[in-house]
C-alpha positions in Angstrom: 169.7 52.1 65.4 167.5 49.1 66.5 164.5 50.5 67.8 161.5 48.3 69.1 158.4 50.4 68.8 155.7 48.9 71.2 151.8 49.7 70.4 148.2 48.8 72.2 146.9 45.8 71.2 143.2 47.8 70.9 143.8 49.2 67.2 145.8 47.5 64.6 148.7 49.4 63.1 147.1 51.6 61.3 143.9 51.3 62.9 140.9 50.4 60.2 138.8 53.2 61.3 139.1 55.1 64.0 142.3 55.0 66.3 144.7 58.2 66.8 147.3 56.7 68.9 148.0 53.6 66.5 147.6 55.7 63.3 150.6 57.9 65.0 152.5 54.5 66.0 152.2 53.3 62.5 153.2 57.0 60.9 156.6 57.1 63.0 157.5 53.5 62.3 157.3 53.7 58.4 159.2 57.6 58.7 161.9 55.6 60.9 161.8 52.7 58.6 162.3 55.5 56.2 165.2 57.0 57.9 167.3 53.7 57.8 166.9 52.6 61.2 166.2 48.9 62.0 162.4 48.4 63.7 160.6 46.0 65.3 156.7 47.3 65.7 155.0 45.2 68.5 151.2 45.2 67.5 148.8 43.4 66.9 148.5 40.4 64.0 146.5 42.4 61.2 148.7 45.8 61.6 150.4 46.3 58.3 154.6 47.7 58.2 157.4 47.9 56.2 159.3 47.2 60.2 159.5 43.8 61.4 156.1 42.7 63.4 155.6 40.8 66.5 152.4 40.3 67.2 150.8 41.0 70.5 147.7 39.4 69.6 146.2 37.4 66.6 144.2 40.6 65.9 142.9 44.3 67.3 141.2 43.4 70.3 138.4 46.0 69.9 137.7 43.7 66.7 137.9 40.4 68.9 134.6 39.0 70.6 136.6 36.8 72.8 138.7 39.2 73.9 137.2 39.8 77.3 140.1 41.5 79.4 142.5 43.4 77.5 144.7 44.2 80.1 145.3 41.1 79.8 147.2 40.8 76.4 149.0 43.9 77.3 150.7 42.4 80.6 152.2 39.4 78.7 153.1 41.8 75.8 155.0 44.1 78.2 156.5 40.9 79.3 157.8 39.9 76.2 159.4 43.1 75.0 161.2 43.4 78.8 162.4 39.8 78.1 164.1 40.6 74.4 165.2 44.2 75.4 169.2 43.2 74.6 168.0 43.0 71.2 167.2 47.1 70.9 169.3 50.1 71.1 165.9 51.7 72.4 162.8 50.7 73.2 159.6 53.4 72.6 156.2 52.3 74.9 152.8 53.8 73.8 151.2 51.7 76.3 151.0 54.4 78.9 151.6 52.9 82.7 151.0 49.1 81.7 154.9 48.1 81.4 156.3 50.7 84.6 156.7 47.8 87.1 158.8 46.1 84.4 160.3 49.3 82.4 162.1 50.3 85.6 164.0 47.0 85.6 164.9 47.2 81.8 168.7 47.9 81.5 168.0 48.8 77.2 167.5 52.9 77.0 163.6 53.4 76.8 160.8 55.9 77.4 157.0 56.3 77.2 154.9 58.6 75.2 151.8 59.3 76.7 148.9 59.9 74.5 145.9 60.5 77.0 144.1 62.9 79.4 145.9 63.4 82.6 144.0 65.5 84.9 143.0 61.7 86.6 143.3 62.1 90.7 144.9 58.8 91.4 147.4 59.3 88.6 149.3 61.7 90.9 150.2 58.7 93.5 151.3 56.6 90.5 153.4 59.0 88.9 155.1 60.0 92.0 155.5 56.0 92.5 157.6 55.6 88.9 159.3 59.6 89.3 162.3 58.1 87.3 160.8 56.9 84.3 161.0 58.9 81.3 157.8 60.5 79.6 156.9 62.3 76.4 154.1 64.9 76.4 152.2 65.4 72.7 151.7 69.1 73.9 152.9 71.0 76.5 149.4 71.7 78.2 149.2 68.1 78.6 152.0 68.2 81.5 149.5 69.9 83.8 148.2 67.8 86.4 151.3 65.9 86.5 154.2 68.7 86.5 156.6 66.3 88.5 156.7 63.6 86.2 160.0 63.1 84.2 159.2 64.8 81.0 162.1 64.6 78.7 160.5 66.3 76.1 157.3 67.2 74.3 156.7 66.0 70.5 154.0 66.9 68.2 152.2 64.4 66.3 152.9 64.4 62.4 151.6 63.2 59.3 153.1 61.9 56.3 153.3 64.9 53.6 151.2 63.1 51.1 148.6 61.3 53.4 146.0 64.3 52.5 146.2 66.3 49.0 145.4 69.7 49.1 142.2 71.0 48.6 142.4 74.8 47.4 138.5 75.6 46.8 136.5 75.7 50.0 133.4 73.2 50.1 129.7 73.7 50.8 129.2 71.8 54.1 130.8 71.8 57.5 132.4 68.7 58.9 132.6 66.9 62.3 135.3 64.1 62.5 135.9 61.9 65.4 134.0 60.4 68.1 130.6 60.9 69.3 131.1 61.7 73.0 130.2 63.9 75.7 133.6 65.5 75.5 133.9 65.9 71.8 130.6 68.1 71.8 129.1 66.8 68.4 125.8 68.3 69.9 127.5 71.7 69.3 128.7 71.3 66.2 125.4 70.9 65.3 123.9 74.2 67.0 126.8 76.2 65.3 126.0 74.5 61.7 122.0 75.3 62.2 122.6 79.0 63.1 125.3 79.2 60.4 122.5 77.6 58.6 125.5 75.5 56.5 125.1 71.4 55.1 126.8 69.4 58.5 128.5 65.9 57.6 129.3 63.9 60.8 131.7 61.2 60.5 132.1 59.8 63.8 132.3 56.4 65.4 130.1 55.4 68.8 132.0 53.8 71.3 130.2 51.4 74.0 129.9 53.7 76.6 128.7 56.6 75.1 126.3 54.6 73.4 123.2 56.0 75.2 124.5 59.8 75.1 124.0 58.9 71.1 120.6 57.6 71.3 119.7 60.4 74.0 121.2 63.5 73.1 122.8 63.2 69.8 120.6 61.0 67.6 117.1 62.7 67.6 119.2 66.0 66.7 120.2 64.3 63.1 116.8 64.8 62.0 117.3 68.2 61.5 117.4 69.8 57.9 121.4 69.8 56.8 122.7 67.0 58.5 124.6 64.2 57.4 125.2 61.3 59.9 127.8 58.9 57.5 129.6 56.9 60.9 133.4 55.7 61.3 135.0 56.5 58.0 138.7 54.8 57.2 142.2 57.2 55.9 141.3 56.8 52.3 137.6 58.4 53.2 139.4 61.4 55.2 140.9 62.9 52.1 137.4 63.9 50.6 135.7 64.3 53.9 137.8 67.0 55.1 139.3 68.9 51.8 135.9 69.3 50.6 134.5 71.0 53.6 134.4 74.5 53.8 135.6 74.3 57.3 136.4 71.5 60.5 134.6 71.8 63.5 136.6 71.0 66.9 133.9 72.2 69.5 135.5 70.0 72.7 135.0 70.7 76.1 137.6 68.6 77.6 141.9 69.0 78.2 142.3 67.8 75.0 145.9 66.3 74.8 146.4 66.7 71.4 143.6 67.0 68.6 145.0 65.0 65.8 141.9 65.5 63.6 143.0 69.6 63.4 146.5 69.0 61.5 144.5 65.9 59.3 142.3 69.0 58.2 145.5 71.5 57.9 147.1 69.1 55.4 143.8 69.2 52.8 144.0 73.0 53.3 140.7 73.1 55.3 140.7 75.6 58.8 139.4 74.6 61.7 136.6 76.3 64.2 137.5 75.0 67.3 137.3 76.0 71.1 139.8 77.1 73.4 140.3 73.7 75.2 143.4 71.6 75.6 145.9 71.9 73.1 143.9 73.5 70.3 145.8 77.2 71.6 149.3 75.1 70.9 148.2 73.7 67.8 146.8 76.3 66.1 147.5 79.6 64.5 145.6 82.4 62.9 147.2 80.4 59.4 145.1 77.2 60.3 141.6 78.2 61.3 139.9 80.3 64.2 139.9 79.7 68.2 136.3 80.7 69.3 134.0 81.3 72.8 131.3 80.3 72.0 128.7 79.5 69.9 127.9 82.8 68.2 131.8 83.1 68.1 131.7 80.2 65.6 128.7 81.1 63.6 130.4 84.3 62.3 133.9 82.2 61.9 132.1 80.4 60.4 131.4 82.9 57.5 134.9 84.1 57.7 136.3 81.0 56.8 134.4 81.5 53.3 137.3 83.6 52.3 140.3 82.0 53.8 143.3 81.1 52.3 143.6 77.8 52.5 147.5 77.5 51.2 148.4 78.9 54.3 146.9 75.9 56.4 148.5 73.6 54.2 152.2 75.6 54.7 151.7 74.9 58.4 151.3 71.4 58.3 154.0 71.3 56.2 156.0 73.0 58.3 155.1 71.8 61.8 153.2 68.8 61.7 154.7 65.9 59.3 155.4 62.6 60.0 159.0 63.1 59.3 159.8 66.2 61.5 158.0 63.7 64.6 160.8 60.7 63.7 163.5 63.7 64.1 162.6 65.1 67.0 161.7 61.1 68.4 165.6 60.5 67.3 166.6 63.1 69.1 165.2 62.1 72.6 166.3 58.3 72.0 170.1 59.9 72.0 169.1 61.5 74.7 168.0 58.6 77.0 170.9 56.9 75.8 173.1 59.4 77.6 171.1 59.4 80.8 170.7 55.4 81.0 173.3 55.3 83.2 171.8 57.1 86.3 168.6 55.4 85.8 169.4 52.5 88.3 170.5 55.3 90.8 167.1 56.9 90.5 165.4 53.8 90.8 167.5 52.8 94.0 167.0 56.5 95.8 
């Protein structure tokens, strides 16, 4: 199958540091790659593939000083992939709404994965606007606010099986892994790892605009005894990070879509602490970790997690969450908007 994999311009493919969306881009291009199929990964310039790349842009924008409006980039990159679509069987947007005014025009088979938080008001009007177009979910919860929307399926994000080795002896601190933002709750992570009075490591990126919630809230609480601020650590940095922690904290307070950091701490072995919020009830099991309420909830998992068995977090990732298993279940839905192309013009036209 000639498949044309289409990525944001924001992040290279992988990303260097942090970047979820383009690190799950990149993992079901090389699994596809993998698989036989014939793919063309539209990214941008530094991305690395085995799949044939056409570059959106010179480089990641985020890494670009003159890149002053990325929308930008991503119009005349939606643009090209509607004007070569002849050349692919299917064509698979990560670009969220960017490329609807032009997808619902494209006579090649194609849908959308979206990889963001949904519960936005004025997305409501827009999805209602572009009914016909076909949408994946990441998780099932992440359908909420927009139950009308064509969803054609929901598919989990995977990892390659030997991105992360596994880790079999719990470590001696406690790690946060991410970004530091409002949302993500980093200033809970550390309440829980003072009372629990365990070593904290945060690796985390600061993105512009939550900038002064670091310098405000966040970075006067890193003087505390225990913690470890290291900042935006790379895939190769991961491995130790999380298998030598005695546990992952997940603390968020937002409709998390997804939670890709939980099943990057599954495949080294190490269980995840993490609240009740967005997907983490989907992604999680009593194999993998512990869903708390709370603070004092988490203190005490934290103590349980002394003794877990950590085989059994690596057995679920293996058997839910691999890269491969996300290329399968991908496959199947491109077959599947094969079959419907047809009616798509009558949709459009109703």
């Amino acid at each position: 199958m000639r498949i044309a994999q289409v990525a944001t311009l924001f992040e290279s493919v992988p990303p260097k540091g942090y970047g979820g969306t383009e690190r799950i881009v990149s993992y079901l291009t090389e699994a596809l790659v993998e698989l036989g199929h014939e793919v063309t990964l539209f990214a941008s310039g530094d991305s690395q593939t085995t799949a044939r790349l056409r570059a959106g842009s010179p480089r990641s924008l985020r890494l670009d000083e003159q890149s002053v409006d990325p929308i930008a980039d991503h119009v005349v990159l939606a643009e090209t992939v509607f004007r070569e679509m002849a050349n692919y069987d299917v064509i698979h947007s990560h670009i969220d709404y960017i490329g609807f005014p032009l997808w619902r025009r494209m006579t090649t088979p194609h849908l959308t994965t979206l990889h963001g938080r949904l519960d936005i008001p004025n997305l409501v009007n827009l999805y209602r606007e572009y009914a016909e177009l076909p949408v994946v979910s990441i998780s099932n919860c992440q359908r909420d606010p927009l139950p009308a929307a064509n969803w054609i399926g929901t598919v989990y994000h995977g990892l390659p099986s030997d991105q992360y080795s596994f880790h079999e002896q719990p470590g001696k601190y406690l790690a946060f892994l991410g970004r530091i933002s409002p949302e993500k709750r980093p200033d809970l992570a550390l309440e829980i790892a003072t009372r629990a009075n365990v070593p904290l490591k945060i690796a985390a990126k600061v993105d512009k605009v939550d900038a002064a919630y670091f310098e405000n809230t966040i970075e006067p609480l890193l003087k505390c005894p225990n913690v470890d601020y290291i900042g935006e650590i790379n895939d190769v940095d991961k491995d130790d990070f999380l298998g030598n922690a005695l546990a992952l904290l997940f603390p968020i307070d937002w409709p998390e879509p997804f939670g890709l950091v939980m099943i990057e701490a599954m495949a080294c072995g190490t269980p995840v602490i993490a609240s009740p919020s967005g997907a983490v009830p989907e992604i999680m099991s009593s194999d993998t970790g512990y869903i708390v309420e709370g603070v004092e909830d988490a203190v005490a998992a934290v103590e349980k997690t002394r003794n877990f068995d950590r085989r059994r977090c690596r057995l679920a990732f293996e058997e839910k969450f691999t890269a491969m298993r996300m290329a399968k279940d991908y496959l199947a839905l491109y077959d599947r908007v094969q079959s419907l192309m047809p009616k798509l013009p009558e949709l459009v036209g109703s």
